[in-house]
N, C-alpha and C positions, 0 to 999 in steps of 0.2 A: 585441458581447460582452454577456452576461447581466449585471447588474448583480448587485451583492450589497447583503442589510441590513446594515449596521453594525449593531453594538451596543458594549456598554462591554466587556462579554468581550471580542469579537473585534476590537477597535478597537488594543490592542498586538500583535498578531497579523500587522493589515497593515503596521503600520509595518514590523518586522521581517520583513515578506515586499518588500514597499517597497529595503529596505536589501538583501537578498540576489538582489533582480530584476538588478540587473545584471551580475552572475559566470554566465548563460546559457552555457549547453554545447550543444554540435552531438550530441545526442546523438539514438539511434534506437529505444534499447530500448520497449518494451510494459511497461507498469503496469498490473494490474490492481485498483482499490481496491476492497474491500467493507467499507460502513461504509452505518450506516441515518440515521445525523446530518448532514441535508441541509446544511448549515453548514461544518460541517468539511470533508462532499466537498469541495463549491464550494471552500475554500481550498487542497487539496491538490492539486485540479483545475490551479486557476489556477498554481501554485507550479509543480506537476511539469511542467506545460505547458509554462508556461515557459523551464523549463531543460532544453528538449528533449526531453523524453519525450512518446511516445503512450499517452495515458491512456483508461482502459477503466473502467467503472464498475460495480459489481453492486450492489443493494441488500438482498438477502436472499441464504439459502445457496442457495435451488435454482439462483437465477439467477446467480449464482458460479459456481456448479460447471459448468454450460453453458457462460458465457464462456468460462470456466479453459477446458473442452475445444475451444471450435469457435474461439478466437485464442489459444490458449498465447504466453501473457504471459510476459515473461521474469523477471517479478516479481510476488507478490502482496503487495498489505499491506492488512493488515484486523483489524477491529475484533474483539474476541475474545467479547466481548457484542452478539449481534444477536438480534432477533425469533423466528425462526421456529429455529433453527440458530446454535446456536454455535459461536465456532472454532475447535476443536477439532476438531468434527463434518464441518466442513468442508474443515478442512486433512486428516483422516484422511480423506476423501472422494477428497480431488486426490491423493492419496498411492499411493491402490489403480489410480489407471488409468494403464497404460505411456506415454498422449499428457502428464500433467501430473505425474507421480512425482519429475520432475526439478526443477520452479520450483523457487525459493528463494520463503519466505513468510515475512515479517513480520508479526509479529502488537503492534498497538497498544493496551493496554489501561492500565486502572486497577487493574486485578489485581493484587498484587504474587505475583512468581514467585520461588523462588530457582534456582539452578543446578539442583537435584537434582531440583526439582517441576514445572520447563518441561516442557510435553508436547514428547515428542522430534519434532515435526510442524512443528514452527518451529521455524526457521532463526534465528531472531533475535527479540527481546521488545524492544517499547522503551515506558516507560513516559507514561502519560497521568498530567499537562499534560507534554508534552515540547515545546522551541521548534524552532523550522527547520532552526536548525544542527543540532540533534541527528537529526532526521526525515532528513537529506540525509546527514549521515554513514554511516548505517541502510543508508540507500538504496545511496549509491554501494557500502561494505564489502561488500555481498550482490552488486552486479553483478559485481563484480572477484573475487569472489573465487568464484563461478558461472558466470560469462558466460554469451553464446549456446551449450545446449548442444543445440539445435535447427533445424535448416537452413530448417527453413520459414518462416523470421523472419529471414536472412538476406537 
């Protein structure tokens, strides 16, 4: 297993990932993350891991949009400020082709959104610093209430 740096940010982070590491689920869904903050991947990596998901990783939108098509994820969550491509750009990307129209996408950010000004392209907004319980919440509300609605992940 990859080690990770500490720091004093991310140092209440693992405690509270520490604390939620043992409520693991047998779970099977596909996650896809795109987020360019090697940090935060690795935590959500390890966390989602964890608790049963197979995690997929994008760092930029092009390479998003490729995963999203060639393993349709049963989920994306991603950062809404990235490099090359924002998410907007990219969630209206996964939106236009009949293989990814369907994910449900979480979009993480610092943005503040209200009801009326969420791009309708997400499924969900949860705001950055958010802690785990909230991140898992997110998570599960979108699988249940989405599900598999594609056989080839079956």
């Amino acid at each position: 297993m990859k080690f990770l740096k500490l720091t004093v940010r991310s140092t209440g982070l693992f405690r509270e990932l520490a604390f939620l590491m043992h409520k693991a689920l047998p779970v099977k869904e596909k996650i896809l993350l795109i987020e360019d903050n090697i940090d935060l991947i690795e935590i959500m990596r390890v966390y989602l891991t964890h608790r049963g998901y197979r995690v997929l990783h994008a760092q930029d939108g092009f390479e998003a949009i490729e995963t999203a098509g060639s393993e349709i994820p049963d989920l994306v969550v991603m950062d809404v400020m990235l490099q090359d491509m924002d998410g907007v750009q990219i969630a209206s990307e996964l939106r236009k082709h009949a293989k990814t129209r369907h994910i449900p996408i979480l979009a993480v950010t610092a943005k503040t959104f209200t009801d009326e000004s969420m791009p309708n392209v997400f499924n969900d907004i949860l705001g950055k610093p958010a802690n785990l319980h909230q991140f898992d919440a997110k998570i599960q509300k979108l699988l249940q209430k989405f599900g598999r609605k594609h056989p080839s992940n079956q």
